[in-house]
C-alpha positions as a Markdown table, in Angstrom:
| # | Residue | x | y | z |
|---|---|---|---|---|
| 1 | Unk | -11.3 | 15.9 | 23.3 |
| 2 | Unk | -9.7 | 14.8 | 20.3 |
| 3 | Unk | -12.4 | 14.6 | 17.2 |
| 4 | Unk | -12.0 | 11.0 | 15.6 |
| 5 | Unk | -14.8 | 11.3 | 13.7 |
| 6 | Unk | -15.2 | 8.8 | 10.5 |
| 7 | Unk | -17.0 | 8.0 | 7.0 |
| 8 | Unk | -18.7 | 5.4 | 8.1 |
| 9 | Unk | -21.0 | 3.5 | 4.8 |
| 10 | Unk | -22.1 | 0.5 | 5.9 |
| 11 | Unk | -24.0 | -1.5 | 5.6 |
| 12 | Unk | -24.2 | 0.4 | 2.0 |
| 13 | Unk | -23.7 | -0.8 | -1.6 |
| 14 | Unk | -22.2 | 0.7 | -4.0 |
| 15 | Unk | -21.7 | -0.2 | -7.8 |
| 16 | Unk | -18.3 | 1.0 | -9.3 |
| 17 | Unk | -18.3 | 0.7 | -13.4 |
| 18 | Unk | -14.8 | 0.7 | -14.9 |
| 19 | Unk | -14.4 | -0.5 | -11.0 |
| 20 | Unk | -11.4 | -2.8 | -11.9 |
| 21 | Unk | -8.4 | -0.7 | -13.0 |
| 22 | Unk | -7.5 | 2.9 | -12.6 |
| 23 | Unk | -10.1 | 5.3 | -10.9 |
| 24 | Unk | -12.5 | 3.2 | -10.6 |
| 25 | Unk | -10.5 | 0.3 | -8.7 |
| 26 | Unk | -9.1 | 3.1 | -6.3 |
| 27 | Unk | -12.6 | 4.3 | -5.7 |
| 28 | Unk | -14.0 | 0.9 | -4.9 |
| 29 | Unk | -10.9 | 0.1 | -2.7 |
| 30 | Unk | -11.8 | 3.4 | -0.4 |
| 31 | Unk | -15.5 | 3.0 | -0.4 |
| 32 | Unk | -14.7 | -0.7 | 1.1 |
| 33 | Unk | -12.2 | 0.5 | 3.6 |
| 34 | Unk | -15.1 | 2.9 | 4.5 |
| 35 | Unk | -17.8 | 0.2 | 5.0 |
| 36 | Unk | -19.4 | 0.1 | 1.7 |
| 37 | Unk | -20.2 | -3.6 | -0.2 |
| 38 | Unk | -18.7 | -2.8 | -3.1 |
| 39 | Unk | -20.0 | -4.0 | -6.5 |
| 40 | Unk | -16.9 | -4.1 | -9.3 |
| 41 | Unk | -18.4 | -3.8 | -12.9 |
| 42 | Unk | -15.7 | -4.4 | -15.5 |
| 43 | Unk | -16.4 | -5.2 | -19.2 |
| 44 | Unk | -13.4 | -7.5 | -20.5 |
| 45 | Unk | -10.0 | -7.8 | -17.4 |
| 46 | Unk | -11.7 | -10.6 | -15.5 |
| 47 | Unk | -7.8 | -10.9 | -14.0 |
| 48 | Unk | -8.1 | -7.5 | -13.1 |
| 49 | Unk | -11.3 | -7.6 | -11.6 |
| 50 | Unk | -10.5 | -10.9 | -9.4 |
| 51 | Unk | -7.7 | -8.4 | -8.1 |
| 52 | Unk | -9.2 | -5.7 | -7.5 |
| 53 | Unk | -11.9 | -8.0 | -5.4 |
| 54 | Unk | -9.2 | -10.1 | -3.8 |
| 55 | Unk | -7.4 | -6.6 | -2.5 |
| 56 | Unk | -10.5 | -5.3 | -1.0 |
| 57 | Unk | -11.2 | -9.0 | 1.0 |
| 58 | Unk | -8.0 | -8.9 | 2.3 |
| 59 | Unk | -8.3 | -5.9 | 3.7 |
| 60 | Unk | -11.2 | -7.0 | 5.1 |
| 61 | Unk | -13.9 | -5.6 | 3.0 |
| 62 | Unk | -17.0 | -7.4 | 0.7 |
| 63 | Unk | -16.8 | -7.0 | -2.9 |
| 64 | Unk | -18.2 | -9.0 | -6.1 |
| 65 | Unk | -16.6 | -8.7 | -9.7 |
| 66 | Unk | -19.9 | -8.5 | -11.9 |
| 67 | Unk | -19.1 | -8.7 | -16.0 |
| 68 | Unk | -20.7 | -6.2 | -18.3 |
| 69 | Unk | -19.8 | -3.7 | -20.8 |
| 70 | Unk | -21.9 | -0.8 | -20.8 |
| 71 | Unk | -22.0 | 0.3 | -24.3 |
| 72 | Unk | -24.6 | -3.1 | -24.8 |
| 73 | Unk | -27.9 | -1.1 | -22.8 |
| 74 | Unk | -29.1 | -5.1 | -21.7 |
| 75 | Unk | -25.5 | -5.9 | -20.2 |
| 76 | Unk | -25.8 | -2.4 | -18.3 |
| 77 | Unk | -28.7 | -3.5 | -16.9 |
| 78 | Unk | -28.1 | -6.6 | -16.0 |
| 79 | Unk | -24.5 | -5.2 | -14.5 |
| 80 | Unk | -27.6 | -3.0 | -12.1 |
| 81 | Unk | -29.6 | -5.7 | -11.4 |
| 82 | Unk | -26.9 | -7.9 | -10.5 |
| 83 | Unk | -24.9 | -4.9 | -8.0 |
| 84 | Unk | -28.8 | -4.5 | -6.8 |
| 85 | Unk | -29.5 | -8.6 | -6.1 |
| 86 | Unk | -25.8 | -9.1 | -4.3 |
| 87 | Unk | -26.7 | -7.5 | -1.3 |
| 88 | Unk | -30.3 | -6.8 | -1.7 |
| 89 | Unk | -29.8 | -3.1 | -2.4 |
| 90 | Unk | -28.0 | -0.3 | -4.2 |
| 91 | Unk | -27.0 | 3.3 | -2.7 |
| 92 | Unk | -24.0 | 4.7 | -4.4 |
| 93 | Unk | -23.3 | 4.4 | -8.3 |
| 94 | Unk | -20.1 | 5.6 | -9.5 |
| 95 | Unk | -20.2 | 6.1 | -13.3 |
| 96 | Unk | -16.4 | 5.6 | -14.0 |
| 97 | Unk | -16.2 | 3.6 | -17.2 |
| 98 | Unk | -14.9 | 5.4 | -19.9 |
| 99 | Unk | -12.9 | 5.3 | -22.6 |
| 100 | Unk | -10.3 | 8.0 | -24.6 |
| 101 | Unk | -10.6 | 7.3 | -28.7 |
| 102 | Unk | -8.3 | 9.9 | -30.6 |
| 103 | Unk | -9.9 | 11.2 | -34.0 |
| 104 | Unk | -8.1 | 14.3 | -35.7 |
| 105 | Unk | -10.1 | 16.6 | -36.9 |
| 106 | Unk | -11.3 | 16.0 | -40.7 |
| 107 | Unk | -10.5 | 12.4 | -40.3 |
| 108 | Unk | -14.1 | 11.4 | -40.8 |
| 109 | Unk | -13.8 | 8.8 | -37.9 |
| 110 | Unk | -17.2 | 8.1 | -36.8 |
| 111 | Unk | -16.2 | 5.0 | -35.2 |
| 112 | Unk | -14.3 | 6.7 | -32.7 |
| 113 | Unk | -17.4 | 8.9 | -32.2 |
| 114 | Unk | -19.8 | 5.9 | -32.0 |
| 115 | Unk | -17.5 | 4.3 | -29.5 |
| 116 | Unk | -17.0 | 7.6 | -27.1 |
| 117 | Unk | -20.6 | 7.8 | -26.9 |
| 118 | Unk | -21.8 | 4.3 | -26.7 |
| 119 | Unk | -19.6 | 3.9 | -23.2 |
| 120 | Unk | -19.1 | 7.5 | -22.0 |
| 121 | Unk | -22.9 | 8.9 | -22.5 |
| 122 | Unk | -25.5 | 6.2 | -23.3 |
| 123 | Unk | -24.2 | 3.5 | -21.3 |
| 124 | Unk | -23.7 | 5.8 | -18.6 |
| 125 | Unk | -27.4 | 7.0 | -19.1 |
| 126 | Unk | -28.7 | 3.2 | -19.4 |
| 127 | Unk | -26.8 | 2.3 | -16.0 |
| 128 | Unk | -28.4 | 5.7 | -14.3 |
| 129 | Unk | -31.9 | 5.2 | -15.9 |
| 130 | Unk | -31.7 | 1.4 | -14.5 |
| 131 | Unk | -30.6 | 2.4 | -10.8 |
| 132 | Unk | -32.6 | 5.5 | -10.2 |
| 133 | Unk | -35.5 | 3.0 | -8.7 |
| 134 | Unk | -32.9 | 1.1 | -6.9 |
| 135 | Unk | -31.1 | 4.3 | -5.4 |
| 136 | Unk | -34.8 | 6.6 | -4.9 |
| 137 | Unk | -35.9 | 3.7 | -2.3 |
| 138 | Unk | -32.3 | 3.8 | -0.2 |
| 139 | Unk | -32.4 | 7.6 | -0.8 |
| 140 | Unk | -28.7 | 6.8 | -2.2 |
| 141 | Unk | -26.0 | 8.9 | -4.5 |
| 142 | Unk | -25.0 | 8.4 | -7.9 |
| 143 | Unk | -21.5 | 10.6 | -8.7 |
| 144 | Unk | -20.1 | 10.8 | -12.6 |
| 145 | Unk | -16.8 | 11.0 | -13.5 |
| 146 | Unk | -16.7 | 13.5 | -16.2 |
| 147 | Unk | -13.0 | 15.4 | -17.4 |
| 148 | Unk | -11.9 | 18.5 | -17.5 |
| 149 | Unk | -12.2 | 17.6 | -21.3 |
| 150 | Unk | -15.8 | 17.9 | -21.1 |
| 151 | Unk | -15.2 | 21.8 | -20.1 |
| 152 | Unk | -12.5 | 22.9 | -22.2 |
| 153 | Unk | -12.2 | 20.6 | -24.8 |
| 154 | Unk | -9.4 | 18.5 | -25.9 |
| 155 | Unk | -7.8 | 18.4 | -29.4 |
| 156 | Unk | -7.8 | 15.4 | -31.2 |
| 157 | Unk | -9.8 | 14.0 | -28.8 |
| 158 | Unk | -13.0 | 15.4 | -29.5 |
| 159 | Unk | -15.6 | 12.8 | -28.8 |
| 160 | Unk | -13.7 | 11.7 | -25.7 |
| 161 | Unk | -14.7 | 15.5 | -24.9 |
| 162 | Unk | -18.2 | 16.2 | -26.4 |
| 163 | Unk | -19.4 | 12.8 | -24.6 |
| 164 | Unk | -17.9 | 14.2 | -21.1 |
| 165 | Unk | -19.5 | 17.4 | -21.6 |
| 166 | Unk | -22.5 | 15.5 | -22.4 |
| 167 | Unk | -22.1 | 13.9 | -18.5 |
| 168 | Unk | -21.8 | 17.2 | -16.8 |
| 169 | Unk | -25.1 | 18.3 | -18.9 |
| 170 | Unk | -26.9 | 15.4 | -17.4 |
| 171 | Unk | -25.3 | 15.7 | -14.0 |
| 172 | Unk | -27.0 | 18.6 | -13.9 |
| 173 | Unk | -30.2 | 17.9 | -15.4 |
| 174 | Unk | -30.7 | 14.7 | -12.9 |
| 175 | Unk | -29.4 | 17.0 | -9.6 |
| 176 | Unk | -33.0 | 18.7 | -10.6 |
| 177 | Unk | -35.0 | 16.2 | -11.2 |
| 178 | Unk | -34.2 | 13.3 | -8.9 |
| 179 | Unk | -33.6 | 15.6 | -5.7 |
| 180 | Unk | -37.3 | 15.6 | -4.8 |
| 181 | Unk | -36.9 | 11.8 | -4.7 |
| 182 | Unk | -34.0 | 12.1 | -2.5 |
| 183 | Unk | -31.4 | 10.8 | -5.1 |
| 184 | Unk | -28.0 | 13.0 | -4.7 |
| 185 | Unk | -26.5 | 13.5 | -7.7 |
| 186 | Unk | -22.8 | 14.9 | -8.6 |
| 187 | Unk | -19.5 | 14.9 | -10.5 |
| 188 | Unk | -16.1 | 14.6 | -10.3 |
| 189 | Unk | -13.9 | 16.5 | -13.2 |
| 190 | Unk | -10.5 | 14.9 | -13.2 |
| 191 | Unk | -7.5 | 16.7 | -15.4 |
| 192 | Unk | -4.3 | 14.5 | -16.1 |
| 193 | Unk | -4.4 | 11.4 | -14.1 |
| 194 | Unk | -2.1 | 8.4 | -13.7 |
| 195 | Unk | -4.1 | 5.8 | -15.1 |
| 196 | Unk | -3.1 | 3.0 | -17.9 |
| 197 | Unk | -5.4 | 5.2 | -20.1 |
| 198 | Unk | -2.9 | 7.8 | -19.9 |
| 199 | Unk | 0.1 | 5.7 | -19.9 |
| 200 | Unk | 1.4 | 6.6 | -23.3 |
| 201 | Unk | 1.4 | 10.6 | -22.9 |
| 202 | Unk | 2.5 | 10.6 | -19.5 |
| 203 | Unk | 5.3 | 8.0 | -20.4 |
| 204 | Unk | 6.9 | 10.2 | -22.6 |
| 205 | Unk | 9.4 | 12.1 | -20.5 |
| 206 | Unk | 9.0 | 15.6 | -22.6 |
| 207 | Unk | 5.0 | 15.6 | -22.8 |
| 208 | Unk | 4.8 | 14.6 | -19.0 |
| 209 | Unk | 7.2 | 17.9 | -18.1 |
| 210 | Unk | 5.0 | 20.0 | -20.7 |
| 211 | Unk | 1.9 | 18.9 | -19.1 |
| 212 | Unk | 3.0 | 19.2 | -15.4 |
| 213 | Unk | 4.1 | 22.5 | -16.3 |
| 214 | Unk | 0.6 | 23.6 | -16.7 |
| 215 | Unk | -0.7 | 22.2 | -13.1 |
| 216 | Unk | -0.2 | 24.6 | -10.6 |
| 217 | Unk | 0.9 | 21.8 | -8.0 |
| 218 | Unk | 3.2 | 20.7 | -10.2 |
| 219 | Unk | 2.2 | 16.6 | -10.0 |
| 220 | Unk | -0.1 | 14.3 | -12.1 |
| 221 | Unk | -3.0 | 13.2 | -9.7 |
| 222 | Unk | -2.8 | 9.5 | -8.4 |
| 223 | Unk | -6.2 | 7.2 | -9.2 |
| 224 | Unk | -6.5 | 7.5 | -5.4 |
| 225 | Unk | -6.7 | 11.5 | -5.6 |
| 226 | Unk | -9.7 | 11.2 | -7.1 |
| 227 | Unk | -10.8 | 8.6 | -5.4 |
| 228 | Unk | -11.5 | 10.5 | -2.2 |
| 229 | Unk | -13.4 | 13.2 | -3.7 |
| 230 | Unk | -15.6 | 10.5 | -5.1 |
| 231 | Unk | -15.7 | 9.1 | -1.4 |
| 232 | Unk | -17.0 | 12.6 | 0.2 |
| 233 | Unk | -19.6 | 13.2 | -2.4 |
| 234 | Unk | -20.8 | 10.0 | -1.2 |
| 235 | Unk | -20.8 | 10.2 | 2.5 |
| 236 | Unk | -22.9 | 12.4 | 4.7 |
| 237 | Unk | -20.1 | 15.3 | 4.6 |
| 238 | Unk | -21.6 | 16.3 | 1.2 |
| 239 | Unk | -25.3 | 16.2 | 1.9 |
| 240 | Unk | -26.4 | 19.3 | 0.9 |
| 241 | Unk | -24.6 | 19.2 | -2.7 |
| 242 | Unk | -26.2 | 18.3 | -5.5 |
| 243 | Unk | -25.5 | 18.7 | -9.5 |
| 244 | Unk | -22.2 | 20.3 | -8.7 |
| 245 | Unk | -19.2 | 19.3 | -10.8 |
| 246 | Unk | -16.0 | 19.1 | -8.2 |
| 247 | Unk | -12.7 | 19.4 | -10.2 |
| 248 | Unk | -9.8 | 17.9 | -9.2 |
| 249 | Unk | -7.4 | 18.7 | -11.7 |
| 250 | Unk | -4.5 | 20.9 | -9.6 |
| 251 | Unk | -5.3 | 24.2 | -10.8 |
| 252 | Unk | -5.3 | 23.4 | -14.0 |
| 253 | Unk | -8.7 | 24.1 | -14.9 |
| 254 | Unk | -10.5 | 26.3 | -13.1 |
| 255 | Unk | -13.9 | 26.2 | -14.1 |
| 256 | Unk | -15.7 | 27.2 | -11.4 |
């Protein structure tokens, strides 16, 4: 007999930050094609986000657009409270929004650092603190989306990197803690992905043949590449792992 077995979520919700462009809108569209009520958190596209929400109904999945840029801790929450009051419940939250400042070394650019931190680390860890009641009574999942940046570093981008090491820390330190409450907790590492974040290195023809040079597979990963990772640390196929950081990155990085 043929095995036709499925990743079935629903009638699960799931909040996606950075859920309207990029990683984040190719996660939500595959955790509504899998069943999931998706929540789309998005701090300033509201075209986007309307989308990205219009895409998944079509297809035949539920899905709200909620405003809120996580760097303000009371928008975070409210962005939680709101993905939690949609459908009466949250299970998944995908940590996705980010952002890439470039500060040279010796440029003195604390702004860049203040920025990097305030959406990549503390609004991530206003979001988490603000779910983890929401996600320990559905026994749910929370999975960050960290960079291989946050393991090897990343010149002239070193607060992009020191905040996504910061989420691999935390990954880790939550796996421990929340797993007797029956919160799974992981991480996805991407390398070089194509994203509108990316858009200007990769759109150089040189510096996208110099960086695909250094990816064994030879390709930059698709938003969707990541995407499904994101989908199995959610779903029952991954639930027995907990604060491990999964790189996709095509043999770029191997971290381990």
């Amino acid at each position: 007999m043929a095995n036709r077995f499925t990743i079935d979520l629903s009638p699960r919700v799931a909040l996606v930050t950075g859920g309207s462009r990029g990683i984040g809108r190719a996660a939500a569209r595959l955790l509504a094609a899998a069943g999931a009520r998706v929540a789309i958190g998005y701090a300033r596209d509201a075209r986007a986000a309307a989308s990205a929400v219009e895409e998944i109904r079509a297809a035949g999945g539920e899905a709200v657009a909620l405003e809120a840029d996580v760097a303000d801790p009371a928008a975070a929450r409210r962005l939680v409270a709101e993905a939690a009051a949609a459908w009466g419940r949250l299970d998944f939250l995908i940590n996705n929004a980010g952002v890439w400042p470039e500060n040279p070394a010796g440029s003195g650019d604390l702004a860049a650092w203040d920025l990097a931190f305030a959406v990549n680390a503390r609004g991530v860890f206003v979001a988490t603190d603000a779910a983890i009641p929401h996600l320990a009574k559905s026994r749910g999942t929370i999975v960050f989306v960290s960079s291989t940046a946050g393991q090897r570093g990343e010149a002239r981008h070193s607060a992009y990197a020191a905040s996504k090491g910061a989420i691999i820390s935390y990954t880790k330190s939550l796996a421990t803690e929340l797993g007797p409450r029956g919160v799974r907790v992981n991480c996805v590492a991407p390398g070089w992905v194509e994203t509108d974040m990316s858009a200007g290195p990769l759109g150089d023809p040189a510096e996208r043949r110099a960086i695909e040079s250094l990816i064994p597979i030879g390709r930059i990963a698709s938003a969707e590449d990541i995407a499904g990772p994101i989908l199995f640390l959610v779903s029952d196929l991954a639930r027995h792992l907990q604060g491990e950081i999964v790189n996709v990155n095509g043999g770029s990085v191997l971290a381990g």
